[in-house]
C-alpha positions as CSV (number, residue, x, y, z in Angstrom):
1,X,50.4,87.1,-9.0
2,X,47.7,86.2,-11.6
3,X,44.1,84.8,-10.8
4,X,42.1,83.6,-13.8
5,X,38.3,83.2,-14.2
6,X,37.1,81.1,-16.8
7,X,33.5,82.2,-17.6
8,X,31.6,79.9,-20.3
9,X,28.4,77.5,-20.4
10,X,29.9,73.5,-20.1
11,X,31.5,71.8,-22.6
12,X,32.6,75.2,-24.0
13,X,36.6,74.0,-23.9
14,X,37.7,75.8,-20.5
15,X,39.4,72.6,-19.1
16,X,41.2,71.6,-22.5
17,X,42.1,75.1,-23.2
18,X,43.5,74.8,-19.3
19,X,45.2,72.2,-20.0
20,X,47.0,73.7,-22.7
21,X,47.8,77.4,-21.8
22,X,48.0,76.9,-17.7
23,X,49.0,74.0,-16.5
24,X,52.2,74.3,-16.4
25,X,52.1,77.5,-14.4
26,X,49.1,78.3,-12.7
27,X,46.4,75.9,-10.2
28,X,43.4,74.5,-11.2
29,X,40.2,75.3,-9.0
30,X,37.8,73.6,-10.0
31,X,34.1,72.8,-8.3
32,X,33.9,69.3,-10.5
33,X,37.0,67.9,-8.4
34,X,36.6,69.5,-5.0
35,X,33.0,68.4,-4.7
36,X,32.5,71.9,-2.1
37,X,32.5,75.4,-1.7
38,X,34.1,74.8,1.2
39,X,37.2,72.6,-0.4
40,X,37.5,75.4,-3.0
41,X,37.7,78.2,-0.1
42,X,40.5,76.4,1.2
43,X,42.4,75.8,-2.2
44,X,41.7,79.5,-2.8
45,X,43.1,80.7,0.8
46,X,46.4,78.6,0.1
47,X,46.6,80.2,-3.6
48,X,46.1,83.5,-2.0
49,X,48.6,83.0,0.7
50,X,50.9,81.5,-1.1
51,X,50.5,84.1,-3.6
52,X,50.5,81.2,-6.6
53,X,48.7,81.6,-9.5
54,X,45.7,79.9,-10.5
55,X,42.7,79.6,-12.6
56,X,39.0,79.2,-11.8
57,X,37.7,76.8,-13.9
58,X,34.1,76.6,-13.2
59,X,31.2,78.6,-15.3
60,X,31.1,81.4,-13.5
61,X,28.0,82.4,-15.6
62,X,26.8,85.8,-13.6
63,X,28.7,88.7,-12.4
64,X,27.8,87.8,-8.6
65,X,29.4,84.2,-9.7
66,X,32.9,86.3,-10.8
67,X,32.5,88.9,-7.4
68,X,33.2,86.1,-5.2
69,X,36.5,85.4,-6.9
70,X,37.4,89.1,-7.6
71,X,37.2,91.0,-4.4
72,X,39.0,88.7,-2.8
73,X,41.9,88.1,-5.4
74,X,41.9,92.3,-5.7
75,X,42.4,92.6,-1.9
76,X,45.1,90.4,-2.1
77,X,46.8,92.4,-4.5
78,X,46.4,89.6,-7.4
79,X,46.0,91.0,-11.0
80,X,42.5,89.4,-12.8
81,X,42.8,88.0,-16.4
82,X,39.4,86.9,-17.4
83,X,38.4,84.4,-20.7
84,X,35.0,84.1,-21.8
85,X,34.5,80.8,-23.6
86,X,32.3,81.8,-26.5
87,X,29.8,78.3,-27.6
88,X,26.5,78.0,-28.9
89,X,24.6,75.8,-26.8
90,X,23.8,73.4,-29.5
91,X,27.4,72.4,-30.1
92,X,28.3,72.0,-26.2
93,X,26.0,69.4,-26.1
94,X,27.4,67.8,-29.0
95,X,30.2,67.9,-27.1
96,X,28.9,66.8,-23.9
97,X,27.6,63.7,-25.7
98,X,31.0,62.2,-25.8
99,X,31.5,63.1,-22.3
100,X,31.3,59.5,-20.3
101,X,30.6,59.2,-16.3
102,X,30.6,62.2,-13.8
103,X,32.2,63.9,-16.8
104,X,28.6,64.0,-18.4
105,X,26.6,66.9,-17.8
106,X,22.3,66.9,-17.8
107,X,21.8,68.7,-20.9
108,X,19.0,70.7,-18.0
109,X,22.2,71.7,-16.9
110,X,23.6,73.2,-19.6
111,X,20.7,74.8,-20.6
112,X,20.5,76.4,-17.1
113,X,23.6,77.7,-17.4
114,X,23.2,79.1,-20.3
115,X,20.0,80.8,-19.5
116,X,21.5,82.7,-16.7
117,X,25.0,83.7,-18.3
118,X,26.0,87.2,-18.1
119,X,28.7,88.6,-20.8
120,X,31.6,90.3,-18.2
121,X,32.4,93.6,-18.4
122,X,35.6,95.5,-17.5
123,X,34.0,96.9,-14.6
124,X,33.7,94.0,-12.4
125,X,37.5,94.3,-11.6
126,X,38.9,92.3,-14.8
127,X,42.7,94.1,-15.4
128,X,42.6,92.0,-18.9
129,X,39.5,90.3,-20.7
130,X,39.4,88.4,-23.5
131,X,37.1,86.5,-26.2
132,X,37.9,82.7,-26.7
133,X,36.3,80.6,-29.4
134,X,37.4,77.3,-31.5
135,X,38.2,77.2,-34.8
136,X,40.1,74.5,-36.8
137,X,44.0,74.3,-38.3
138,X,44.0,74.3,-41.6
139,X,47.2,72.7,-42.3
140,X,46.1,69.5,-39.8
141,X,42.0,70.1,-39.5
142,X,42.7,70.1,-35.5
143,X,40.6,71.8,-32.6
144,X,42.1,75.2,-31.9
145,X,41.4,78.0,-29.8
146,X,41.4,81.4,-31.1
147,X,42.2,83.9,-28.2
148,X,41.0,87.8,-29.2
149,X,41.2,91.2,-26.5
150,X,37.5,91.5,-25.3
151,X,36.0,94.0,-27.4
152,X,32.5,94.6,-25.6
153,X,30.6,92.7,-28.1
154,X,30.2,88.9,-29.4
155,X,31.5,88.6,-32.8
């Protein structure tokens, strides 16, 4: 049993990288579709009891953001894999730009998020950390992820 917490400022490529490593295999919770804390407690309680994997896909910028998740999932017996979405906060709004509707973010937003992010640490209960950033194919030029063991430090 394998929770996941995505921790990165928006537009950093959690969802897409999602949709490419877990959907097959693990739930999304996510705040932008359930609207409510609430909603997302009771997504959570039916992961939990029905001891399915999922991933938290919200920004989970501070360490009291990731506790919420963590004691629970521990105390449930789950094993925590964490990914740290690594972006400068220039090129998430480039990003977000091409983001239409609800999908849009205020750039206030981003920047508020970014102003209050934490780097996680081992110590809050992660079994397995790592360091995700994009980079590009060079046989094709495409958007790809590069997935490294957390190492302490941004590189």
């Amino acid at each position: 049993m394998e929770a996941v917490i995505f921790i990165g400022i928006q537009a950093a490529g959690k969802s897409t990288f999602y949709q490419e490593n877990f959907f097959k295999t693990h739930i999304r919770i996510n705040l932008d579709m359930l609207k409510t804390r609430h909603r997302e407690s009771i997504l959570l309680d039916a992961c939990i009891r029905g001891k399915q994997p999922f991933v938290v896909d919200n920004t989970n910028p501070t360490v009291e953001d990731r506790k919420r998740y963590i004691t629970i999932v521990k105390n449930a017996g789950f094993t925590v894999t964490g990914y740290y979405f690594h972006s400068c906060i220039q090129e998430s709004i480039r990003r977000n730009e091409s983001r239409t509707g609800r999908e849009a973010v205020p750039v206030p937003g981003i920047k508020s998020t970014y102003a209050k992010l934490q780097l996680p640490r081992q110590e809050e209960g992660f079994d397995a950390l790592y360091f995700v950033r994009t980079g590009h194919d060079s046989s094709n030029h495409n958007k790809i992820f590069i997935v490294q063991e957390w190492k302490h430090e941004i590189q």
